[in-house]
C-alpha positions in Angstrom: -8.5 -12.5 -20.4 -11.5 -14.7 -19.2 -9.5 -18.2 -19.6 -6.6 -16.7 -17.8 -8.8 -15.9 -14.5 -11.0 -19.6 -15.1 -7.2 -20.9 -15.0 -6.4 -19.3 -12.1 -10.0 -20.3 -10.2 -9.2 -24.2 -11.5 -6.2 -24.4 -9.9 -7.3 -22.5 -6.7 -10.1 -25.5 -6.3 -7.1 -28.1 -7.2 -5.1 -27.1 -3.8 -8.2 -26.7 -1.0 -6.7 -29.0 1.8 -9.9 -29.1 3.9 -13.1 -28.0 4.5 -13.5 -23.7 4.9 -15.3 -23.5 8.3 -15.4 -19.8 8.5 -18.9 -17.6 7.0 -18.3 -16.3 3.4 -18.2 -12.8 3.7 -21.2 -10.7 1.9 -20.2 -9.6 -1.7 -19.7 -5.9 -1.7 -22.3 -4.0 -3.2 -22.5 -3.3 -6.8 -23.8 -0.4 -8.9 -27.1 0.9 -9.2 -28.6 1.5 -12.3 -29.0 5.5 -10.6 -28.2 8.1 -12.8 -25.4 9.7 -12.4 -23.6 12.9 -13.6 -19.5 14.2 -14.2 -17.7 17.0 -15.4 -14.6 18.2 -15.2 -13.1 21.7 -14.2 -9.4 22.9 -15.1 -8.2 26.2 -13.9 -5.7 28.4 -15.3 -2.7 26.9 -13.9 -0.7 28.9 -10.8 2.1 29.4 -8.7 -0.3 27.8 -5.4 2.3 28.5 -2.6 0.7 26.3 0.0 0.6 23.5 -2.9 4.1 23.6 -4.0 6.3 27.2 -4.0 7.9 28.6 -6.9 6.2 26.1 -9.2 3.2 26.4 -11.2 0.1 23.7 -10.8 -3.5 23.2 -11.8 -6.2 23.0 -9.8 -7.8 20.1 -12.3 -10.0 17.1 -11.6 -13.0 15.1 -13.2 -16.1 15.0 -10.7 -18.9 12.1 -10.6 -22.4 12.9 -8.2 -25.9 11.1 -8.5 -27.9 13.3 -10.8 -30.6 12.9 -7.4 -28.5 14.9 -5.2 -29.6 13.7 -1.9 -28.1 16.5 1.0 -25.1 15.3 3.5 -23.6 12.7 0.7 -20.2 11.5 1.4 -17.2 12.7 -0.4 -14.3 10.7 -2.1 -11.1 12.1 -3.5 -9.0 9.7 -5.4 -5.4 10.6 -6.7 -3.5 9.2 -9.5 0.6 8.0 -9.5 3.6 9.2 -10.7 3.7 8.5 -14.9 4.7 10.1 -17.5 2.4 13.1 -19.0 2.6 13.0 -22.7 2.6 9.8 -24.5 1.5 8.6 -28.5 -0.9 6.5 -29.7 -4.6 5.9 -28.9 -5.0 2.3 -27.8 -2.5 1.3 -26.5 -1.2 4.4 -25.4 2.3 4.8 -24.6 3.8 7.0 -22.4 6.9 8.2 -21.6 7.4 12.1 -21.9 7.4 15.4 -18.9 6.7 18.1 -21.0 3.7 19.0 -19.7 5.2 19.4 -16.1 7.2 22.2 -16.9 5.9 23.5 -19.9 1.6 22.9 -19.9 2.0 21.5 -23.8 3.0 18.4 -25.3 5.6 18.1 -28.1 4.2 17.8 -31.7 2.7 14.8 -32.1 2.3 13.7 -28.2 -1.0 14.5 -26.5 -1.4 15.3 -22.7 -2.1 12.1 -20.8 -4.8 12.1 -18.9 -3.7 10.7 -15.4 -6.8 11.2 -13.4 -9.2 9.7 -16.0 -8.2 6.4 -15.4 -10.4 6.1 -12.5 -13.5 6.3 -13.5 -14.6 2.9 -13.8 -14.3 3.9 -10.2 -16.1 6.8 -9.8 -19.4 6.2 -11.7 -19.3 2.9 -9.4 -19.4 5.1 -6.1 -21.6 7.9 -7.5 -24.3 5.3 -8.4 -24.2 4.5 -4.9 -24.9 8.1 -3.8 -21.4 9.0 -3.4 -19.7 12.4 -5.0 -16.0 11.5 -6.3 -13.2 13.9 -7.5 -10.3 12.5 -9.3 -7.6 15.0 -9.4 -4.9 15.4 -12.1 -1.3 16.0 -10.7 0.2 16.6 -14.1 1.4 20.3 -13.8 4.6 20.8 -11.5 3.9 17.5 -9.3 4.1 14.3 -12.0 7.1 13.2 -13.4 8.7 16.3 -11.7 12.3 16.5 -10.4 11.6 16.3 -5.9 13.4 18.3 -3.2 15.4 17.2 -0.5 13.4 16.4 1.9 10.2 15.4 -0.3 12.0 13.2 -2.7 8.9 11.9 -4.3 7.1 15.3 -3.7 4.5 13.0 -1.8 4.0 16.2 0.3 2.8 18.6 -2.3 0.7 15.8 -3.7 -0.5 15.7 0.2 -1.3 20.0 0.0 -2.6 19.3 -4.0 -5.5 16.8 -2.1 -6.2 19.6 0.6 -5.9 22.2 -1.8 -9.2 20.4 -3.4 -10.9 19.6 -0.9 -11.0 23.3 0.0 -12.1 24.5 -3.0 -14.9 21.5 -2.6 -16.5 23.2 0.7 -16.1 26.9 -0.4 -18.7 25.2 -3.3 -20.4 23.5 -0.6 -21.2 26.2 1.7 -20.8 29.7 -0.7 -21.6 28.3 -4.0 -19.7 29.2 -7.6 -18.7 25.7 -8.5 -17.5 26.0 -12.0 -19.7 26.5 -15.3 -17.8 23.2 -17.3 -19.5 20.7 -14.2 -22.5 21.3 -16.4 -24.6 22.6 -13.3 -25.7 26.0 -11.6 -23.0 27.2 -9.3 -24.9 26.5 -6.3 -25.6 22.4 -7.2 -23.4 21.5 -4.1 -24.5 24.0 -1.4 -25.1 21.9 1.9 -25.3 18.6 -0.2 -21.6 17.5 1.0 -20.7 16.2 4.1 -17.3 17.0 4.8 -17.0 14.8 7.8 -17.8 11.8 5.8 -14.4 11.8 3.6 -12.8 9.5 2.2 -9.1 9.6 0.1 -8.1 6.5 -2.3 -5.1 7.0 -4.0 -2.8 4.7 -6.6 1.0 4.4 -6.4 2.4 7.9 -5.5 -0.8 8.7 -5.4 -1.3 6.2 -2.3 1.0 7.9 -0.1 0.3 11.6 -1.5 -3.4 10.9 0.3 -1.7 9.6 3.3 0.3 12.6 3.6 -3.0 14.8 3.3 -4.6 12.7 6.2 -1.0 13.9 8.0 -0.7 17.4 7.2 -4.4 18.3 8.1 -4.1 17.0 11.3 -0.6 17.9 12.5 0.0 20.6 15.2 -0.5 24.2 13.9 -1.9 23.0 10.3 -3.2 26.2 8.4 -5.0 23.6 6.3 -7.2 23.0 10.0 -8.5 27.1 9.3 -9.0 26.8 5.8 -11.2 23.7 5.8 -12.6 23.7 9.2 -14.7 20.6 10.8 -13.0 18.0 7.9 -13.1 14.8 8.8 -11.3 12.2 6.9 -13.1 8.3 7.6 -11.0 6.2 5.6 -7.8 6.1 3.7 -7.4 3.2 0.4 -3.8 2.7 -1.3 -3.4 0.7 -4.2 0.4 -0.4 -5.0 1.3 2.4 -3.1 4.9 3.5 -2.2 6.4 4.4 1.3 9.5 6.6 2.7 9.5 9.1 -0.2 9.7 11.9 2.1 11.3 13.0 5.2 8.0 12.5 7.0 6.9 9.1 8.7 3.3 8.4 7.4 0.9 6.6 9.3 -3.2 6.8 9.0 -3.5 7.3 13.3 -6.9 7.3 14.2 -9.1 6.4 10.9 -9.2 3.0 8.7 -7.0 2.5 6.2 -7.0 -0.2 3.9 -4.3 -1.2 1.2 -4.6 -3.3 -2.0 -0.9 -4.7 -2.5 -1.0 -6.4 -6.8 1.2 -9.5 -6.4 2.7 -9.1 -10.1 4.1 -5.5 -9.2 6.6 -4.3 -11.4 7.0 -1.2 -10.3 6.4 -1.1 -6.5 8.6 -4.6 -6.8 9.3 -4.2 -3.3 5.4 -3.8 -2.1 6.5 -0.7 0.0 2.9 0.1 0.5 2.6 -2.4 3.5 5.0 -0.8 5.5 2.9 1.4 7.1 0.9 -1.7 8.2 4.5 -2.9 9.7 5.0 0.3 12.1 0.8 0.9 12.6 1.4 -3.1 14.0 3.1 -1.4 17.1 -0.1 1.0 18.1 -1.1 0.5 21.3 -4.1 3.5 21.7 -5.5 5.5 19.0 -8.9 8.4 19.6 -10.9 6.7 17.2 -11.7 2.2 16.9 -9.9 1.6 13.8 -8.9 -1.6 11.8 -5.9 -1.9 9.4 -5.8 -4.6 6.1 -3.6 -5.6 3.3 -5.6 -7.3 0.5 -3.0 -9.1 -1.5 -4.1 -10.0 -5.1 -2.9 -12.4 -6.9 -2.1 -12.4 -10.7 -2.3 -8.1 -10.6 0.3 -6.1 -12.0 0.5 -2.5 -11.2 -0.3 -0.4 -14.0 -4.0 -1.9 -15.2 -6.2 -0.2 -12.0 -5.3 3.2 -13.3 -7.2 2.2 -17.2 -5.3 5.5 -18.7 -1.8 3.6 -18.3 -2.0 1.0 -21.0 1.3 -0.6 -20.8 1.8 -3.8 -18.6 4.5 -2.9 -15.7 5.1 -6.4 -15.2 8.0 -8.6 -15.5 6.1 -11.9 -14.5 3.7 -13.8 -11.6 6.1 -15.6 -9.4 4.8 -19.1 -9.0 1.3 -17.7 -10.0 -0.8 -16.9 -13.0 -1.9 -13.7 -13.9 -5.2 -11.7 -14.7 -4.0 -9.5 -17.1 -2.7 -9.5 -20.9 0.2 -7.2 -22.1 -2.5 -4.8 -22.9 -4.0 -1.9 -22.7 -6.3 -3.0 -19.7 -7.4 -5.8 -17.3 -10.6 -6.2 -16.2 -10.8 -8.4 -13.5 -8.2 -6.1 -12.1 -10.9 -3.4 -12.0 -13.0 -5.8 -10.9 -11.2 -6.1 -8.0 -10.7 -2.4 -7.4 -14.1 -2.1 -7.4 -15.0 -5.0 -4.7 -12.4 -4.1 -2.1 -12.7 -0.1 -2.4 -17.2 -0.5 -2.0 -16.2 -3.3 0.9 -13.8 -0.3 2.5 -15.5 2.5 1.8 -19.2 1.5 2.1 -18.2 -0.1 5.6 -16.3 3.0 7.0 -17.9 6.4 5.1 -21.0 8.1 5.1 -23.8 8.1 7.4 -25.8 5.5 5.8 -22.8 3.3 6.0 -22.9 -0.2 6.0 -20.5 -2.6 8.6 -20.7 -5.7 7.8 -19.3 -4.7 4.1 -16.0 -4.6 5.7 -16.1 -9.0 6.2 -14.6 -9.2 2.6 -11.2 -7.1 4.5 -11.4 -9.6 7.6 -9.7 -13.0 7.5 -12.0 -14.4 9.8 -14.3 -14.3 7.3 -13.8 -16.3 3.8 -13.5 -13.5 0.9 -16.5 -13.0 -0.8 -17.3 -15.6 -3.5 -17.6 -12.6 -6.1 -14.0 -11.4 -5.7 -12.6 -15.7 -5.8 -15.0 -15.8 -9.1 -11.9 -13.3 -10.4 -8.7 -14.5 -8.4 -7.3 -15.5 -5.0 -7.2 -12.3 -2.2 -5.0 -12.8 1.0 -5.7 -10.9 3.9 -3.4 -8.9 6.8 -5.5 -7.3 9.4 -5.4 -6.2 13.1 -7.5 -3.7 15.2 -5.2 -0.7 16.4 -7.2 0.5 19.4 -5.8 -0.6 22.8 -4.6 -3.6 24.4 -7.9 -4.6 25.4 -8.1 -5.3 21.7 -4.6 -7.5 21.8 -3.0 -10.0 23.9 0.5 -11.0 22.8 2.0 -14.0 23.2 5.3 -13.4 21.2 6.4 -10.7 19.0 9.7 -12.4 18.2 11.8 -9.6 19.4 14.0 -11.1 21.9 17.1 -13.9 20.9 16.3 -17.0 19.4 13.8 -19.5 21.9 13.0 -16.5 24.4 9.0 -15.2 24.0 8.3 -11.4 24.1 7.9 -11.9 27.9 11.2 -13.5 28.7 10.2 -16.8 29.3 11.5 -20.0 27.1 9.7 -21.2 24.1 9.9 -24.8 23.2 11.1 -26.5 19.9 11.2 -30.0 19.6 11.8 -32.0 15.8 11.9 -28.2 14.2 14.6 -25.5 13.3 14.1 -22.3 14.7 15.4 -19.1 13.9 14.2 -15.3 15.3 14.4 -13.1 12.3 14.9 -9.2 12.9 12.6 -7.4 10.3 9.5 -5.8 8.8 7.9 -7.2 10.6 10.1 -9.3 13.3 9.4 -13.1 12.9 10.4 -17.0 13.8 11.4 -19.0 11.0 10.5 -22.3 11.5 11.3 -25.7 9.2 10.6 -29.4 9.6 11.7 -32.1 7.3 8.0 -34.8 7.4 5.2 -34.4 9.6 5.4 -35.9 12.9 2.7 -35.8 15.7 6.2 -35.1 18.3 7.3 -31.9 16.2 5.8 -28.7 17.4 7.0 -25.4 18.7 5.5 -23.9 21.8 5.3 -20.1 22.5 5.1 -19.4 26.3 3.8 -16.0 27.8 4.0 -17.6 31.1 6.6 -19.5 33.2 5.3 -23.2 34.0 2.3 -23.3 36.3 1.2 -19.3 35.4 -1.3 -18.5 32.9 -3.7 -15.9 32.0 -7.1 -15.4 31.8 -7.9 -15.0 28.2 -12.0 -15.5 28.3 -12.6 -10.9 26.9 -10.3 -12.1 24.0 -12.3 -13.8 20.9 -9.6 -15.1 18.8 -6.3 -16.5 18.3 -4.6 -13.9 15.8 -0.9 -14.6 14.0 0.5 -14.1 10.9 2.2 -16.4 8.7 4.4 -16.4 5.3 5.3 -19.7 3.6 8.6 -19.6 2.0 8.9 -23.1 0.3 7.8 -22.7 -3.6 5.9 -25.6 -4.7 4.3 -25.4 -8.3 1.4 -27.3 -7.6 0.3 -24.6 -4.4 -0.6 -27.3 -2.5 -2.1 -26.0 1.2 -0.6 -26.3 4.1 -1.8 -28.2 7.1 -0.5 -27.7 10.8 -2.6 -27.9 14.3 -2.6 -25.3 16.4 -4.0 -25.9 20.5 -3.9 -24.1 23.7 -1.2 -24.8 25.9 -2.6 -24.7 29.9 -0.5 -23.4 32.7 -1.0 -26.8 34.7 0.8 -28.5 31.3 -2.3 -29.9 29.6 -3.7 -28.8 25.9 -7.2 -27.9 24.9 -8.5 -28.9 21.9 -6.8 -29.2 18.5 -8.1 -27.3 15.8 -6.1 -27.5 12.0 -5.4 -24.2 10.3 -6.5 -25.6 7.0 -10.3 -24.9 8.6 -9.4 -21.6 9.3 -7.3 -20.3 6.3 -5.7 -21.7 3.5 -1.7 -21.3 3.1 -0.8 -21.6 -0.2 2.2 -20.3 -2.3 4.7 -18.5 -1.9 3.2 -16.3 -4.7 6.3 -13.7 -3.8 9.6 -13.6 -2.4 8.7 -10.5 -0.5 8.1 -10.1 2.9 4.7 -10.5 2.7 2.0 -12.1 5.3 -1.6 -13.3 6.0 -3.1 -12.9 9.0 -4.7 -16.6 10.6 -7.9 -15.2 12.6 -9.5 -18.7 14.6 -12.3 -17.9 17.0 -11.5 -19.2 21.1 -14.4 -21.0 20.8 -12.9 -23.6 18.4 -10.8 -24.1 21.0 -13.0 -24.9 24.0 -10.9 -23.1 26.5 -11.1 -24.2 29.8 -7.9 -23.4 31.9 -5.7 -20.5 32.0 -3.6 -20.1 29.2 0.4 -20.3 29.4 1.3 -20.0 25.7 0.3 -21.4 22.1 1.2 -24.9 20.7 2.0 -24.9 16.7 1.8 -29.0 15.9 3.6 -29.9 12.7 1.7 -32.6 11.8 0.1 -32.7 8.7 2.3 -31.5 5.8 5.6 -32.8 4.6 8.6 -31.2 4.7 7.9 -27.2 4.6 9.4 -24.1 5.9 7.4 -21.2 7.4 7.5 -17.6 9.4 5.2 -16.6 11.8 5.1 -13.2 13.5 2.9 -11.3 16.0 1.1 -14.5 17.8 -1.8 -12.4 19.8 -4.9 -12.7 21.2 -7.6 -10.4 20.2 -11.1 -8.6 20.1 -13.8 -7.7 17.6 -14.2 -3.6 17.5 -18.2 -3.7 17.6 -20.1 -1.9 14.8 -21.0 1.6 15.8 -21.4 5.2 14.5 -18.3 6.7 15.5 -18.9 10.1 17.0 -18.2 13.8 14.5 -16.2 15.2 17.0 -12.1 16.8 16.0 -9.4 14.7 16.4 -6.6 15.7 18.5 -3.6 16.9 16.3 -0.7 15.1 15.3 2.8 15.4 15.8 4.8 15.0 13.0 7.2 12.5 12.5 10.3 12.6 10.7 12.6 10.2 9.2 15.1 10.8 6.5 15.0 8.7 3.4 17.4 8.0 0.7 20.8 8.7 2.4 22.1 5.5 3.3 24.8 2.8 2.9 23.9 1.3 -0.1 24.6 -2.6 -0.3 24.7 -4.3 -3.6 20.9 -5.6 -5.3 20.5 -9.2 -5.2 21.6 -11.3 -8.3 17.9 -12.8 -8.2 16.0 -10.0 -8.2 17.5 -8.3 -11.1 15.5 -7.6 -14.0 17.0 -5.0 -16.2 20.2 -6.3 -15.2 21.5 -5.9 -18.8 21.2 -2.3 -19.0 23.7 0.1 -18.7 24.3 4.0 -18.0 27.0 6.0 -18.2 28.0 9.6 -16.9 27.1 12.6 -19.0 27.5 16.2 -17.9 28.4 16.9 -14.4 27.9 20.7 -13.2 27.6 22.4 -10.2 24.5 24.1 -9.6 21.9 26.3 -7.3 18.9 24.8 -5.6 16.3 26.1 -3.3 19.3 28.4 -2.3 21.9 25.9 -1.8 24.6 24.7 -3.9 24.6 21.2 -5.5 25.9 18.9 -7.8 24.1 17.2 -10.8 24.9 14.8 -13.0 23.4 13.2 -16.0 23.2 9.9 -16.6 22.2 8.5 -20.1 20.9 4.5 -20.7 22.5 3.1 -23.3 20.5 0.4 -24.1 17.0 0.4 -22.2 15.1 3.6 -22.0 14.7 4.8 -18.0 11.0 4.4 -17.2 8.7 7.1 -15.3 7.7 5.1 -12.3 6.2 5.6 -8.9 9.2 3.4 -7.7 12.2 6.4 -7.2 15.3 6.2 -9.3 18.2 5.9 -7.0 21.9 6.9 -7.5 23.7 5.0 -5.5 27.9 6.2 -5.2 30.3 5.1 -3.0 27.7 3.3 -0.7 25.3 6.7 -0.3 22.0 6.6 -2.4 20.5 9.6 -3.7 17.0 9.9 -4.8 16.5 13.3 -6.3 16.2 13.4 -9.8 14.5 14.6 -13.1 13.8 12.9 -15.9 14.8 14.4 -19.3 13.4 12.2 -22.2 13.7 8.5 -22.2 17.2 8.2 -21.9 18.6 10.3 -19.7 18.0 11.3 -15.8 19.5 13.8 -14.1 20.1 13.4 -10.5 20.9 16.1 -7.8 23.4 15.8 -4.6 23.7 18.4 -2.2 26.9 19.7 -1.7 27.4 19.1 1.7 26.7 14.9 0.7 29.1 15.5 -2.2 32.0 16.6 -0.1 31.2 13.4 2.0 31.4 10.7 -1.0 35.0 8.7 -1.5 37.4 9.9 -4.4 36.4 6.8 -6.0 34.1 4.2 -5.9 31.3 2.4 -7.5 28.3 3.4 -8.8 24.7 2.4 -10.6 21.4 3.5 -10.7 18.1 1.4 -9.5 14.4 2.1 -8.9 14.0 1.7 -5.1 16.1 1.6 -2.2 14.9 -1.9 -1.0 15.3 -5.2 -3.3 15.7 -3.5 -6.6 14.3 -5.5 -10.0 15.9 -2.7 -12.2 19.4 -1.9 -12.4 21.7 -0.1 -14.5 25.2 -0.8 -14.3 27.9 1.7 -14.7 31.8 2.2 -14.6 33.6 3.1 -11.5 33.6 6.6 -11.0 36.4 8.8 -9.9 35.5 12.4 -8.6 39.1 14.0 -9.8 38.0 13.5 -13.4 34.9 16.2 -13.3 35.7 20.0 -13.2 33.0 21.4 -11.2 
C-alpha cells in the first residue's frame, strides 16, 4: 500500500510546472493521546412512525466521548451507506445479503454486518479531541430496503433515523437515562452536550440521508423543531455521497457543508455528490456566512472509508494511480478521511473551534503537506453569502461569445464553445501556445468598467479535458483587462494552482483562487483576459469567472434559523437515452424477465417485475438500480438475493409505457458504468 502512495507522490513532483506561490495550509490536527471511551446501545427494534411507517427499525448506534467529560462538548452524528446487511467471512468480508432488513437475523452461516462500525477510526479520532460521536446503524427497515415513490432511496427516513437520534441524545442530555450497555451512570451526559454545536458526516446514502436531516428540521411546520428544540446543526460532510434520490431538492442553506468526492468511484461513478455544489453555486443570500468545498481525491475508491466494507468497488483510476489494494482496507484513504473531516469540522463546530483549520478546504491556500504526503487533493470552493461576496464576470449562460451581461467576449487564435450544463461552461481549445491567442470575458462595454478594489480575488473554475499520461501542468496567463483598453499585470496560473489530469471524465472542476494583489490593479476593470501562452496544444472549460471576498473568522451567533421551504423535484421518471459505449463496465451482463404480477402498495395498485442476472450477480449499492422501458426509468426496487431485483411501477406509469419497446437495467440515472442488457419487451405477453 505504502509504494503505491510513494508512486503516486513521485509522479506528483515529476509534473510541478512552476513555483507554488500560495501559503501551505496548516496540517489538520491529529489525535491526542486523551482517553477516550465507546459503547454501544441497541434497542428492541419498532414500528417508529416518524422514522419510517409501517416498517420496523432500530434505534442502534456505537458512541465515542473523552473519558474527561468536559460540559458544552460538541456533538457529531455520522451515518453509514446503502450495503448489504449480512455477508460471510471474517477478513475479507463479503457482503451481499438483506435479511436482516426484513427479518432482524441472518441466514445460517451469514453474520449481521455491522454498517456503522466502520467509522470508528473516525470516531476515536474526534473524541480524543473532546468531541462526542454517534455512529448509527441503518440496517433494520432502511438498508438494502425496497424505497417508495417519492423517496426512492429512502434518503428521507434515513433523514428522520438521524433526528430520531439526536432526540434521544438530548432527552440523555437534559433528563438523564442514557442506556446501561454505554458502560456509564445514566446521567454521564446531563448538560455536557451542546446541541447547538452539531455536526452530521455521512458516507454514500448516508451523505444525503444527513443532508435530508439538515432539511427536514428546518422546514416550515417541522415537528422535529418541538421535539428537539434549540438544535443547531454547524456543519454538514458527505463522502461519495449520492443526490436526487428523493422527491426533495437538498441543499445545506445556511451552514457549511463540505464534500469529499473519491476519484476511483465505482459506485457513485457519476460523482452525484457535487451536485448540490452545482445548484448551492446560484445562492445569492443565505442567514448565516457560509463556505461550500469539494475535496477531490485522487487514487480513492468508494468502499475503503467505511473499514466494515471490505471489497474494492472499483473498476480502475482513470489516468491516475490508486491508494488502495483489492482489499479489505486502505489506509491512506482513512488517512484522508481523517484530515479533511478534523480541517471541516474543527474549523466550523464547537465553541473552542478553530478557523484557520478550514485553509486545507481553500484553494487559495496549497493543501496541507500532510494530506500531499498520501495523494493529490483538488479543491472546489465558493462563499454563499451575498453578492458582496461575488462579482461575476461571466457565468456562460448566454449563446456562444456573449458574457453573462450581454456584452461580447473576445476570442482570437482559440475555439470557443458555451456548454449548457452542471455547471454551465466555455470550452475552449488552442492548437500551440502563442502570445496573440487569448480569450477575453467582458462585464463591460468598451470604455465602462467597475470598481473592483472590496473584492480580494479573482475566482473561476476550470476542468482540463485533454488526457496526457505523463500529467504534465498546465500553464496559461491570466491579466486584467481595463475599461480604457490597457492590461494590468500578468500573473501565470501555474503560481496559483496546478492543472493536471484529467483524472475523470466527469464533470468535475477546481476552483483557481489568485489574490487582486498579484495583479496590481490600477484602473477600473472591463472584463478578464485568459492568455494561451504557455502550454502546447490543450483543451479546457472554464465556468463561473467571479470576483470575490474572504468571509472573516468569527463566532457566528446561537440564534434559530428561519425555516425552510421545501423543495421538490421528482427523480427517476424520465426519458431515458441509451448509456455511453465508453462508460460501460458490466456491459457483458445480462437480465432477463422473471415473474411479472400486479400488486398493492402504500394503497395503490402497481406492477412488479423480477428481473434475474444471468451472469453477474446485482450488487447492493448506494448508486440506485434503474429500470429503464420504453424511454421511462424507474427506480424502485428490492433486492432479493444476488441475482434477482424486483422493481415496482405504479400503475398509473404502467398504463403510460409503449406496447413494446426496449429495455435494461443500470445503477444511476446519469452516465451509467453498469449495465445489464435485456431483450425487447412486449407488454401483451404478461397476464397481469
Amino acid at each position: 500500500m505504502k509504494s503505491l502512495a510513494c508512486i503516486l507522490i513521485f509522479g506528483l513532483a515529476t509534473y510541478a510546472f512552476a513555483a507554488d506561490r500560495r501559503p501551505v495550509a496548516l496540517n489538520p490536527v491529529a489525535s491526542t493521546d486523551s482517553e477516550i471511551m465507546s459503547g454501544e446501545y441497541k434497542f428492541d427494534p419498532s414500528i417508529h412512525s416518524d422514522v419510517l411507517a409501517g416498517i420496523e427499525t432500530e434505534m442502534w448506534a456505537r458512541a465515542y466521548w473523552p473519558k474527561d467529560l468536559k460540559a458544552n462538548r460538541p456533538i457529531l452524528f455520522f451515518l453509514h451507506g446503502n450495503h448489504s446487511t449480512c455477508g460471510t467471512l471474517t477478513t475479507p468480508r463479503s457482503d451481499w445479503d438483506c435479511t436482516y432488513t426484513t427479518e432482524g437475523v441472518c441466514p445460517t452461516g451469514m453474520t449481521v454486518v455491522q454498517n456503522h462500525a466502520g467509522f470508528e477510526y473516525l470516531g476515536k479520532h474526534f473524541a480524543s479531541l473532546g468531541y462526542i460521536v454517534v455512529s448509527i446503524n441503518a440496517n433494520r427497515g432502511i438498508t438494502c430496503n425496497e424505497g417508495e415513490d417519492e423517496d426512492s432511496g429512502l434518503i428521507l427516513a434515513r433523514g428522520r433515523l438521524v433526528l430520531k437520534h439526536i432526540e434521544l441524545w438530548r432527552n440523555w442530555a437534559t433528563a438523564g437515562g442514557a442506556p446501561k450497555s454505554l458502560g456509564i451512570a445514566a446521567e454521564t451526559f446531563i448538560d455536557k452536550v451542546d446541541f447547538k454545536q452539531v455536526g452530521l458526516m455521512g458516507h454514500s446514502r448516508g451523505g444525503e440521508g444527513v443532508r435530508a436531516a439538515y432539511n427536514l428540521y428546518r422546514e416550515e411546520n417541522s415537528r422535529w423543531r418541538e421535539k428537539i428544540p434549540g438544535l443547531l446543526i454547524r456543519g454538514i460532510f458527505e463522502i461519495g455521497s449520492v443526490d436526487g434520490q428523493s422527491n426533495r431538492v437538498l441543499n445545506a442553506e445556511d451552514t457549511a457543508w463540505s464534500a469529499l468526492i473519491p476519484m476511483c468511484d465505482g459506485d457513485v461513478s457519476d460523482f452525484a455528490g457535487r451536485l448540490p455544489f452545482e445548484r448551492m453555486m446560484s445562492y445569492t443570500s443565505e442567514s448565516r456566512k457560509t463556505p461550500k468545498s469539494i475535496s477531490m481525491v485522487w487514487g480513492a475508491n468508494h468502499n475503503f472509508f467505511n473499514s466494515e466494507w471490505q471489497e474494492n468497488d472499483s473498476y480502475g483510476c482513470f489516468n491516475h494511480s490508486k491508494i488502495f489494494g483489492d482489499g479489505p482496507e486502505s489506509k491512506e484513504q482513512q488517512a484522508v478521511a481523517v484530515q479533511l473531516t478534523t480541517a471541516f469540522f474543527v474549523a466550523n463546530v464547537g465553541n473552542d473551534r478553530i478557523s484557520e483549520q478550514a485553509q486545507t478546504l481553500d484553494p487559495v491556500w496549497t493543501p496541507a503537506q500532510s494530506l500531499l504526503n498520501i495523494t493529490r487533493i483538488d479543491r472546489d470552493h465558493i462563499y454563499t453569502l451575498d453578492e458582496a461576496y461575488r462579482g461575476t464576470v461571466d457565468n456562460f449562460d448566454r449563446t456562444t461569445g456573449t458574457s453573462s451581461a450581454g456584452i461580447n467576449n473576445e476570442a482570437v487564435g482559440v475555439n470557443i464553445e458555451n456548454i449548457e450544463g452542471e455547471p454551465n461552461r466555455v470550452r475552449v481549445a488552442w492548437q500551440s501556445p502563442s502570445a496573440d491567442r487569448f480569450l477575453q470575458l467582458n462585464a463591460n462595454e468598451p470604455g465602462q468598467g467597475r470598481d473592483i478594489g472590496h473584492f480580494e480575488s479573482l475566482d473561476f473554475r476550470v476542468r482540463r479535458m485533454l488526457a496526457e499520461e505523463s500529467h504534465s501542468a498546465l500553464d496559461f496567463e491570466i491579466s486584467l483587462a481595463y475599461a480604457d483598453g490597457s492590461f494590468s499585470d500578468r500573473v501565470a496560473v501555474s503560481e496559483f494552482s496546478e492543472i493536471v489530469g484529467p483524472a475523470t471524465q466527469e464533470d468535475l472542476f477546481q476552483t483557481i483562487r489568485i489574490p487582486l494583489k498579484e495583479f496590481s490593479p490600477k484602473k477600473e476593470v472591463r472584463g478578464i483576459r485568459f492568455t494561451f501562452n504557455k502550454t502546447g496544444q490543450d483543451k479546457v472549460e472554464f465556468a463561473q469567472v467571479r470576483f470575490g471576498a474572504s468571509l472573516k473568522a468569527e463566532i457566528e451567533p446561537d440564534v434559530e434559523l428561519p425555516a425552510l421551504s421545501p423543495s421538490f423535484g421528482k427523480f427517476g421518471m424520465g426519458t431515458a437515452s441509451p448509456p455511453p459505449a465508453m462508460t460501460l463496465f458490466l456491459s457483458n451482463s445480462r437480465a432477463v424477465i422473471g415473474d411479472v404480477r400486479s400488486v398493492k402498495k402504500h394503497g395503490s395498485r402497481a406492477i412488479e417485475i423480477a428481473v434475474t442476472s444471468t451472469r453477474k450477480p446485482f450488487p447492493v449499492e448506494s448508486s440506485l438500480p434503474t429500470l429503464f422501458m420504453g424511454g421511462s426509468a424507474f427506480t424502485v426496487s428490492r433486492h432479493e438475493g444476488p441475482r434477482r431485483i424486483v422493481f415496482t411501477i405504479p400503475l398509473k406509469d404502467w398504463v403510460q409505457l409503449p406496447l413494446k419497446g426496449p429495455m435494461h437495467v443500470q445503477y444511476g440515472t446519469r452516465k451509467p458504468t453498469k449495465v445489464w442488457q435485456m431483450p425487447r419487451y412486449d407488454l401483451s405477453s404478461w397476464s397481469i
